[in-house]
Structures are given as structure tokens and as C-alpha cells.
N, CA, C and O of each residue as an XYZ file, in Angstrom:
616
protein
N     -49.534    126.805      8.722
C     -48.882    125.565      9.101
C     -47.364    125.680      9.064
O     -46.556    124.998      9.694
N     -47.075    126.895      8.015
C     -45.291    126.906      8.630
C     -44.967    126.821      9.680
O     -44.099    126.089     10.157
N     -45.441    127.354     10.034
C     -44.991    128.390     11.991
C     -45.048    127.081     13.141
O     -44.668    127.246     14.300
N     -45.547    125.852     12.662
C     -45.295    124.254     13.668
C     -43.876    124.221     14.265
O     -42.836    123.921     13.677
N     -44.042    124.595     15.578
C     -42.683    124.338     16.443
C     -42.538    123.017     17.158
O     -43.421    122.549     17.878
N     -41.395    122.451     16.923
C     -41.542    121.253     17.569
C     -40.671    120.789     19.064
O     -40.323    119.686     19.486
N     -40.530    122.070     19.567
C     -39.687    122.353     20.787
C     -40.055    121.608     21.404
O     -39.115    121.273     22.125
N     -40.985    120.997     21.658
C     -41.424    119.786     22.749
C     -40.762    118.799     22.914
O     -40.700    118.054     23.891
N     -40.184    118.764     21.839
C     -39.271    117.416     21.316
C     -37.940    117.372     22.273
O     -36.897    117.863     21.842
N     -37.987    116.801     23.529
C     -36.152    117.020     24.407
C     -35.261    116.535     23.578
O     -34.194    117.132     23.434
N     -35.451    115.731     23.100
C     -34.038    115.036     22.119
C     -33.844    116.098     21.259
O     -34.853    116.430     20.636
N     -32.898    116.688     21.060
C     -32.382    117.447     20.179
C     -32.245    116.572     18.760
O     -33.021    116.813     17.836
N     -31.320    115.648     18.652
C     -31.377    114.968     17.526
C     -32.472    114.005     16.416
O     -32.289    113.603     15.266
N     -33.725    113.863     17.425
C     -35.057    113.701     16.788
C     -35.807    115.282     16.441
O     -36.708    115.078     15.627
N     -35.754    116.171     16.656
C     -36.092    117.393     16.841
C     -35.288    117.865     15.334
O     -35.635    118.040     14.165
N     -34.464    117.920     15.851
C     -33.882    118.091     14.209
C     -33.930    117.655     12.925
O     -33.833    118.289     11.875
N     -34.078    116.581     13.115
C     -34.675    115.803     11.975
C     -36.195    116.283     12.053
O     -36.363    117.425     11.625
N     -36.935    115.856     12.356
C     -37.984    116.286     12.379
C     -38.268    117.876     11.599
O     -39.103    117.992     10.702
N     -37.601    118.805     12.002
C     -37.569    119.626     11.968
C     -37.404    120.346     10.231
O     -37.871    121.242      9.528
N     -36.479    119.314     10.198
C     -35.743    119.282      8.670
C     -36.657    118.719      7.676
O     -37.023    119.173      6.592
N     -36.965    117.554      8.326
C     -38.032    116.515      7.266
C     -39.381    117.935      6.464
O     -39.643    118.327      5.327
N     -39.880    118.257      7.885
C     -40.971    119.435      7.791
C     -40.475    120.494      6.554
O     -40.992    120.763      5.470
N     -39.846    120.735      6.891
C     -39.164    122.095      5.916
C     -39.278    121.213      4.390
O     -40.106    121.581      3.557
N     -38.566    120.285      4.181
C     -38.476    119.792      3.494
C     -39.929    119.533      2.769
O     -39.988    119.511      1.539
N     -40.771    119.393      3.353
C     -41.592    118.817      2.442
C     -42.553    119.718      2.118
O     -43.333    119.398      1.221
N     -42.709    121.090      2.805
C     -43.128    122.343      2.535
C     -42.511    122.732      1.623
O     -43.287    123.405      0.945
N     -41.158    122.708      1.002
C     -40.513    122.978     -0.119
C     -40.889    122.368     -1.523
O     -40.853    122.865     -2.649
N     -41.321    120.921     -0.997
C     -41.032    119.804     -1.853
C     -42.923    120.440     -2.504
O     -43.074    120.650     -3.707
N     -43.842    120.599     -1.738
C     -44.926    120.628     -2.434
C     -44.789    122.123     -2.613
O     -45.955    122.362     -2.926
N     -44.112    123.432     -2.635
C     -43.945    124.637     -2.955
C     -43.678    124.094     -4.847
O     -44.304    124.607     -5.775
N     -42.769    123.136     -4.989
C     -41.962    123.092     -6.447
C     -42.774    121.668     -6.983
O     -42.205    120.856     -7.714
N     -43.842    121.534     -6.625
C     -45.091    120.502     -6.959
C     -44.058    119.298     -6.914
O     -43.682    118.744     -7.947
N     -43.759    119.042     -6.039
C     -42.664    117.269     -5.704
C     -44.344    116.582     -4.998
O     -44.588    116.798     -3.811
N     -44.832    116.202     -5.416
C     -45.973    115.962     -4.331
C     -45.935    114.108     -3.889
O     -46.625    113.748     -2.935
N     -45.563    113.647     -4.230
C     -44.429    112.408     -4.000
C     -43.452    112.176     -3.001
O     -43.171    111.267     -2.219
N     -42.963    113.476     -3.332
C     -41.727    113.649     -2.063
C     -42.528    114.466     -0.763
O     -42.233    114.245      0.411
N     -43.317    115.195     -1.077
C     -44.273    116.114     -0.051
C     -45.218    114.427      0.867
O     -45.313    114.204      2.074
N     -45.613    113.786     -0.024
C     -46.355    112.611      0.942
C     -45.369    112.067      1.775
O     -45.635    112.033      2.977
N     -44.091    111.554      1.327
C     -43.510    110.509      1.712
C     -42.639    111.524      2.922
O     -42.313    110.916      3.942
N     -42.293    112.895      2.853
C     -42.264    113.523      4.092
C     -42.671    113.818      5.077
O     -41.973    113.994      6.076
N     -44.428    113.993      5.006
C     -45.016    114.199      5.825
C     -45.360    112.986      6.782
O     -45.742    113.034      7.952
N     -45.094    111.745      5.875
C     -45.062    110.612      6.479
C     -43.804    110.509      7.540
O     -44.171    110.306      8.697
N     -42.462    110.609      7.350
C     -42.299    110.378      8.499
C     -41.875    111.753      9.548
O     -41.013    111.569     10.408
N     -42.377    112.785      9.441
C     -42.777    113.445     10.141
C     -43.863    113.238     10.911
O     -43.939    113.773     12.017
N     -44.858    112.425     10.421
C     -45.598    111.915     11.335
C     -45.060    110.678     11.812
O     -45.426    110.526     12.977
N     -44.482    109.905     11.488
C     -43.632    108.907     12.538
C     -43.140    109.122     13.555
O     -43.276    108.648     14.683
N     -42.347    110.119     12.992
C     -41.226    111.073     14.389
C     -42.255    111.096     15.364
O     -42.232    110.387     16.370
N     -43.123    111.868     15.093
C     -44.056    112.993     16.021
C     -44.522    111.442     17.167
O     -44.428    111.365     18.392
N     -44.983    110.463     16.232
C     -45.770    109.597     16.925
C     -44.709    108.655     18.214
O     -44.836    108.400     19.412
N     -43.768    108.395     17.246
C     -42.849    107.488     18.059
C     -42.550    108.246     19.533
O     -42.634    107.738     20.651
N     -42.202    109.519     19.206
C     -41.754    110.675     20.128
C     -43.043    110.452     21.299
O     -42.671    110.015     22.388
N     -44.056    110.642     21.182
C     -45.095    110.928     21.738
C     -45.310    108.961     23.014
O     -45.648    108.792     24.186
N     -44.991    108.214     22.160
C     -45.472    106.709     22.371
C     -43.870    106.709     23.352
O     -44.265    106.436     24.485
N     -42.950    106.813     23.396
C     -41.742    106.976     24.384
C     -42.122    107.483     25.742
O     -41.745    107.075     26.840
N     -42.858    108.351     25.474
C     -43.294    109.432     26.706
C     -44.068    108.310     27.838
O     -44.035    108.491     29.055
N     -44.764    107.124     27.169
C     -45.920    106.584     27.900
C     -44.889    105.190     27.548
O     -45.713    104.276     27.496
N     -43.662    104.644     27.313
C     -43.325    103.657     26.796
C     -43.509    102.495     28.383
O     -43.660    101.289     28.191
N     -43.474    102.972     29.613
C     -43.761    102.006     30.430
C     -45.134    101.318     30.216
O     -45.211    100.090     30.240
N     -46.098    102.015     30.030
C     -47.834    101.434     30.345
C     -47.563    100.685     28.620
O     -47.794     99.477     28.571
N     -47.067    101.414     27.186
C     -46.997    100.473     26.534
C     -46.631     98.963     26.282
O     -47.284     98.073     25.737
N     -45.147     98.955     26.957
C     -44.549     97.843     27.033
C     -45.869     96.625     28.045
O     -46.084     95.413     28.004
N     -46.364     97.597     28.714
C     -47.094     96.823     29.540
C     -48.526     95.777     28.721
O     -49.098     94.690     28.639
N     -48.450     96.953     28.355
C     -50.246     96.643     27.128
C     -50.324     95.979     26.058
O     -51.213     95.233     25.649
N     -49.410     96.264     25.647
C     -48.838     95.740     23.820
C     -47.157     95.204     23.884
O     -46.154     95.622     23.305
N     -47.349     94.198     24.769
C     -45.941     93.654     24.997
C     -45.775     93.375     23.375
O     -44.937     94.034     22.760
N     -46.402     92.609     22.841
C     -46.113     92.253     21.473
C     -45.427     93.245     20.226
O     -44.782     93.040     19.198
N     -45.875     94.234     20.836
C     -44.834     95.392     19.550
C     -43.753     95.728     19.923
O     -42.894     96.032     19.096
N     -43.497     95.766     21.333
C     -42.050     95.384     21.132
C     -40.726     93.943     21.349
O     -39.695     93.743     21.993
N     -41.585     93.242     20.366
C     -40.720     91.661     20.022
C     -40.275     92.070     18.794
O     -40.778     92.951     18.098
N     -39.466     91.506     18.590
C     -39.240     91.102     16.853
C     -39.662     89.729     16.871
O     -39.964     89.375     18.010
N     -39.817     88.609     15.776
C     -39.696     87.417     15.541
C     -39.021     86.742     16.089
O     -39.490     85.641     16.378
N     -38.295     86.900     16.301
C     -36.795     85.941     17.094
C     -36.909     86.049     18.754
O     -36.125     85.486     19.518
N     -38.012     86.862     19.159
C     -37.938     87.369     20.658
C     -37.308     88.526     21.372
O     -37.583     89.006     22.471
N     -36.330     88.887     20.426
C     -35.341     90.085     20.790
C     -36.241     91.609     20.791
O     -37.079     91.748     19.901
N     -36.025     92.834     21.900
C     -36.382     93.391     22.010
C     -36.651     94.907     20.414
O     -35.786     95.592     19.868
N     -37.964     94.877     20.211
C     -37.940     95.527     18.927
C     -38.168     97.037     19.478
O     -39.235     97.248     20.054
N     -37.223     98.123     19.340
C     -37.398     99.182     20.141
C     -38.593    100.707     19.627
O     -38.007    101.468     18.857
N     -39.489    100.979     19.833
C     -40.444    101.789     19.238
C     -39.669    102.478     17.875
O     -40.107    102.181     16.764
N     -38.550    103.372     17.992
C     -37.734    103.974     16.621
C     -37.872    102.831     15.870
O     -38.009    103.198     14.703
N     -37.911    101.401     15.956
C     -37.816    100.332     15.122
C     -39.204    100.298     14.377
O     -39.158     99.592     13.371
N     -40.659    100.997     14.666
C     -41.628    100.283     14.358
C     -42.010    101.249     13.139
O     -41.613    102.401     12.965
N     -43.083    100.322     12.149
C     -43.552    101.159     11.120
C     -44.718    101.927     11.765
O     -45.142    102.030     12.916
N     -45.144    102.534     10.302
C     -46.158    103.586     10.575
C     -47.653    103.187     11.042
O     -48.572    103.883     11.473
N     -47.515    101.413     10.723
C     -48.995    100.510     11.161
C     -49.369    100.793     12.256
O     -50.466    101.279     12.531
N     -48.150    100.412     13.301
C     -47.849    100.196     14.969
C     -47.831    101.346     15.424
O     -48.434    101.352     16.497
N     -47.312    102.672     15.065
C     -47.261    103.766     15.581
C     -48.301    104.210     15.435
O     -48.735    104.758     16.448
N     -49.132    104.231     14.328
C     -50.807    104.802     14.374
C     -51.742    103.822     15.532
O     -52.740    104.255     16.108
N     -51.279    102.680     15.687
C     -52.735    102.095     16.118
C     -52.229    102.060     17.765
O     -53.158    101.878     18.552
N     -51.018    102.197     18.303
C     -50.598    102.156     19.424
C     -50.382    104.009     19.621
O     -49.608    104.592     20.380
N     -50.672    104.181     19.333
C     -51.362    105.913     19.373
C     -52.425    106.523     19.944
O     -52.630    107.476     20.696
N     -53.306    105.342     19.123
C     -54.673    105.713     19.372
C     -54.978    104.423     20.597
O     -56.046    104.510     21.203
N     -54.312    103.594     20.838
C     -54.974    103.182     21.967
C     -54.086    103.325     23.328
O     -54.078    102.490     24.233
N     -53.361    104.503     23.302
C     -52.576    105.070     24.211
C     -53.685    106.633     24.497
O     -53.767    107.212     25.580
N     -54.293    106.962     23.450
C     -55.344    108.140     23.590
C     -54.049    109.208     23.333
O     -54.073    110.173     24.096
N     -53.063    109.179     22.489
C     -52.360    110.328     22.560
C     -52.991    110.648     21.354
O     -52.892    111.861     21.538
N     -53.514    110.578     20.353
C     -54.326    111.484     19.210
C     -55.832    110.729     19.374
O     -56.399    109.681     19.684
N     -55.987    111.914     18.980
C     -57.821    112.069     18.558
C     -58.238    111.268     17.563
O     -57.438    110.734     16.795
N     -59.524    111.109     17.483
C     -60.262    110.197     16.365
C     -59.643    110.918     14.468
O     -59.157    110.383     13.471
N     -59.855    111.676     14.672
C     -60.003    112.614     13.222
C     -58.645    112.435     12.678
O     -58.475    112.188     11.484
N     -57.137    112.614     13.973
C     -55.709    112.421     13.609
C     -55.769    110.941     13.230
O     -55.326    110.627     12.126
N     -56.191    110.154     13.905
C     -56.160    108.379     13.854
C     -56.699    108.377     12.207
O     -55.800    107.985     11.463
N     -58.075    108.759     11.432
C     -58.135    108.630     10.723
C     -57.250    109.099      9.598
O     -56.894    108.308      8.724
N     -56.901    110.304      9.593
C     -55.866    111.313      8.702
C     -54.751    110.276      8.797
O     -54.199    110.069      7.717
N     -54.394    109.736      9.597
C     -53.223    109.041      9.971
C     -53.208    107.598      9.034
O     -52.119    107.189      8.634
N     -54.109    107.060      8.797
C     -54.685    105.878      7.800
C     -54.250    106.414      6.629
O     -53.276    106.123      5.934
N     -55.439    107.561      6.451
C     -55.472    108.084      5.243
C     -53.685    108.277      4.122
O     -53.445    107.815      3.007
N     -52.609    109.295      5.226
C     -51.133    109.393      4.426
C     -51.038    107.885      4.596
O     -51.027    107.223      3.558
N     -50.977    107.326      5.626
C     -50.366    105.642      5.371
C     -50.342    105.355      4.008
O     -49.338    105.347      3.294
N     -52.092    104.998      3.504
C     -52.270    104.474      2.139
C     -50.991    105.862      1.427
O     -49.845    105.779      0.985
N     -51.320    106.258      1.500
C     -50.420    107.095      0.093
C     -49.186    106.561      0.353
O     -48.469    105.961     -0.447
N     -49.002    106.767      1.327
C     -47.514    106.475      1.239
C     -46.694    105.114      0.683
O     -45.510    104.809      0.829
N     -47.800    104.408     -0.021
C     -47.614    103.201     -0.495
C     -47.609    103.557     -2.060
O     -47.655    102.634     -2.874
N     -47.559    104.746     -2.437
C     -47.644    104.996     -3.655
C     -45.868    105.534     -3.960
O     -45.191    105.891     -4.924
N     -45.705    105.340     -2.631
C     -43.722    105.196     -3.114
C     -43.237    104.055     -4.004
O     -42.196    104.085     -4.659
N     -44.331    102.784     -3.941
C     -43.787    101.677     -4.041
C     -44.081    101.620     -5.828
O     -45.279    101.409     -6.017
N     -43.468    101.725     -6.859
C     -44.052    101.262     -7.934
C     -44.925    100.665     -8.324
O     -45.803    101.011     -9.114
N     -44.720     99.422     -7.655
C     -45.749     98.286     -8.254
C     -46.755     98.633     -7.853
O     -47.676     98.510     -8.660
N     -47.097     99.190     -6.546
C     -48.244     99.866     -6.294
C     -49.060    100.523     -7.052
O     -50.212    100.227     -7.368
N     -48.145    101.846     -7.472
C     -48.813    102.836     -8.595
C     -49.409    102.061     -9.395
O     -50.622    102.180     -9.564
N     -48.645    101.068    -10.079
C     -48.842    100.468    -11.272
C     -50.181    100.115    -11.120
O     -50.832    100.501    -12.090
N     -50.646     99.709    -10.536
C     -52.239     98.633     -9.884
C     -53.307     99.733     -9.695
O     -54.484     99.440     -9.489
N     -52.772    101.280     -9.787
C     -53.892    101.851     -8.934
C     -53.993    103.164    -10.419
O     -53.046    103.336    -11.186
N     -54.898    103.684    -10.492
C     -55.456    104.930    -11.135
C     -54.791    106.033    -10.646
O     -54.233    106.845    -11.385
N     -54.821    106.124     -9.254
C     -54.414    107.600     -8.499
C     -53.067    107.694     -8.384
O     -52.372    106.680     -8.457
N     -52.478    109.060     -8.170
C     -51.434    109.248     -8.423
C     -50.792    110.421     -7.210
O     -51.438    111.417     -6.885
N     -49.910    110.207     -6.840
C     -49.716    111.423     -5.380
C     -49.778    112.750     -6.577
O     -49.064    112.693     -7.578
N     -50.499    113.651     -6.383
C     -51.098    114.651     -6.502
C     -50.966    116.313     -5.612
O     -50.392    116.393     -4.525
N     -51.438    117.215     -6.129
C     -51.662    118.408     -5.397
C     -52.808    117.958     -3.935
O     -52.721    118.326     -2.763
N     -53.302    117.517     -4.254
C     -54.819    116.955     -2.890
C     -53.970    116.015     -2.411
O     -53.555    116.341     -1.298
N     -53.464    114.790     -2.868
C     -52.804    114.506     -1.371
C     -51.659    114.576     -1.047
O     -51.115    113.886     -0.186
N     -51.156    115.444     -1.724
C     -49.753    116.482     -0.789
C     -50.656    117.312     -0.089
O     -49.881    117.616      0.818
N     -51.784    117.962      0.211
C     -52.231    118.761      0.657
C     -52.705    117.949      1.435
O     -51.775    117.740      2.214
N     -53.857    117.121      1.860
C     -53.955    116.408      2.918
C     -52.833    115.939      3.528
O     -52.919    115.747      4.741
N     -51.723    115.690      2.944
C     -50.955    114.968      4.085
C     -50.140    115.706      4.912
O     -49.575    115.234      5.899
N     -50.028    117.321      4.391
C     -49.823    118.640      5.237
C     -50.561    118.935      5.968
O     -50.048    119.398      6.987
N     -51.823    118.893      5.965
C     -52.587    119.043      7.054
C     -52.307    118.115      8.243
O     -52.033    118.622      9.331
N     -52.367    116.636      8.078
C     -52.379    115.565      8.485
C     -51.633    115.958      9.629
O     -51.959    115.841     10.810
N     -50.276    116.585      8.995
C     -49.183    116.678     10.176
C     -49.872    117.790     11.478
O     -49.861    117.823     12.709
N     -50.609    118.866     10.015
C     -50.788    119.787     11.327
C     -52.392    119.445     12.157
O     -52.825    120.233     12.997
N     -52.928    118.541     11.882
C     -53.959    118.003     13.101
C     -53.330    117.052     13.961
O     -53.672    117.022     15.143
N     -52.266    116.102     13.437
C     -52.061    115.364     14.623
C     -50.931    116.331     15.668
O     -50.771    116.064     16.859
N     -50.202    117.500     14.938
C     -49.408    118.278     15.801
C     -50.475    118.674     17.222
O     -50.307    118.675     18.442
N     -51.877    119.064     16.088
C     -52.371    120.123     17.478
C     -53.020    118.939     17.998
O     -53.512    119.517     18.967
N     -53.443    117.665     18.141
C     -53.821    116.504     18.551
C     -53.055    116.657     19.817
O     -53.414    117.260     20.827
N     -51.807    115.939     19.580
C     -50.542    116.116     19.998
C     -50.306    117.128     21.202
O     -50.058    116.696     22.328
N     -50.390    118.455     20.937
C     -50.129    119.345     21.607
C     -51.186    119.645     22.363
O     -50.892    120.270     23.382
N     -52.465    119.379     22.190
C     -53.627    119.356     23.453
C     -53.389    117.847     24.401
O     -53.752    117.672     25.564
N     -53.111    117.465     24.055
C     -52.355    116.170     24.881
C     -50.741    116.449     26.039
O     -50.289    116.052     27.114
N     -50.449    117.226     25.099
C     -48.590    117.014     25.724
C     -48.895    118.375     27.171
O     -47.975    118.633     27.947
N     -49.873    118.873     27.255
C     -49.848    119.267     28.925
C     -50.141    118.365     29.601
O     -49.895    118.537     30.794
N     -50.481    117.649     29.391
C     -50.585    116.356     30.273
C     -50.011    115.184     30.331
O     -50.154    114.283     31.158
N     -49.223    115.268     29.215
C     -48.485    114.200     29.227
C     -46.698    113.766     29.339
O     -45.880    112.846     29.338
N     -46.996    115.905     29.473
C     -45.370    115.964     29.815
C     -45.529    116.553     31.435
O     -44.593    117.179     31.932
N     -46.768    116.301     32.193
C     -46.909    116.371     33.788
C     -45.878    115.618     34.978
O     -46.113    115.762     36.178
């Protein structure tokens, strides 16, 4: 899973980040950060998704006018959305597979274990297993992703 290139990415400046986040959190669970390893892989999978949901942003705007409003009516721009909207407008764009959609649930919940009060309420604890699932996570929705992007960069 080192070896994930994310050259697909035209924006150079999402690409980079991206790029960085990744490294980062391969480091972060190398020195058992597994806290910091979830909450990376999380938005490495944001990036990946938002990136991917741009590509198709005409038929979105079309389908799910509603995700991009804010409250007030003003235009809410995809980089604006959480990880809720980017998973479920993902999967009903068909840019990831069933198995990424689920994996994709799955870091969500963890990633709520950033929140203290959270922890506080719950038994589980970000861990070696789900720093390790949520490394994978990245690399099924990558290859999700990348059996998709011949066709979707047509």
C-alpha cells in the first residue's frame, strides 16, 4: 500500500496534500499514533472522494441539488462537504463499489473517536485494527477509484 500514486489527481495542490496526508499517516501508524493514523486516512479519503465527485459535478448538481445549498441558500461547494455527503454521493454517483461504500462507514465511525466526549461514552479505543482497517480503507477505495477513473476521465 505504500507504492499508492495519486497522479490522477490534475490539481497539483489537492494532489499534494493528499499526497502528504498519506505519508503521514503511514508514519503515524509506523510509531503506533493510531489516532492520528485514523483521522488521516480519513481525510485522505475525503480528498480522494471530493476529487472523484468534481469529475461528475454537472449530473451531481443535477441529482442532489440539495448538497450543494448551505442553509441560507448560498452555494455550498463539494471541498465544503463532510465525510457523510461525500460517502453517500459517491455511491450514488457509482464512483466506488459496495465493499469501499461500506469501509467508508466503517473509518467515518472512528473518526468520531477524535471527539472526546465520544471516547468517553464508548469502550473502544482507535487501536492497531483500526489504524489498520482504515489503511486499507484508503487502499480499496483507491483501487475502487482507479477501476472507475478509465472511464471517468474519458
Amino acid at each position: 500500500m505504500d507504492d499508492l500514486s495519486f497522479n490522477f489527481i490534475e490539481d497539483e495542490s489537492v494532489r499534494k496534500v493528499i499526497e502528504e496526508y498519506w505519508s503521514q499517516a503511514q508514519k503515524a501508524n509506523k510509531c503506533n499514533v493510531f489516532a492520528g493514523t485514523v483521522f488521516l486516512c480519513g481525510a485522505v479519503l475525503e480528498g480522494l472522494l471530493a476529487w472523484a465527485i468534481s469529475y461528475k459535478e454537472d449530473e451531481a448538481r443535477k441529482r442532489f441539488p440539495e448538497e450543494f445549498k448551505q442553509r441560507d441558500g448560498s452555494d455550498k461547494h463539494i471541498s465544503k462537504w463532510g465525510l457523510t455527503e461525500l460517502i453517500k454521493i459517491s455511491k450514488k454517483l457509482i464512483l466506488i463499489g459496495k465493499t469501499s461504500g461500506r469501509l467508508l462507514e466503517v473509518v467515518q465511525e472512528f473518526r468520531n473517536f477524535i471527539h472526546p466526549y465520544n471516547v468517553k461514552s464508548q469502550s473502544a479505543r482507535p487501536d492497531e485494527g483500526l489504524a489498520e482497517i482504515s489503511l486499507r480503507t484508503v487502499g480499496e477505495v483507491y483501487r475502487s477509484l482507479s477501476g472507475r477513473l478509465k472511464i471517468l476521465l474519458k
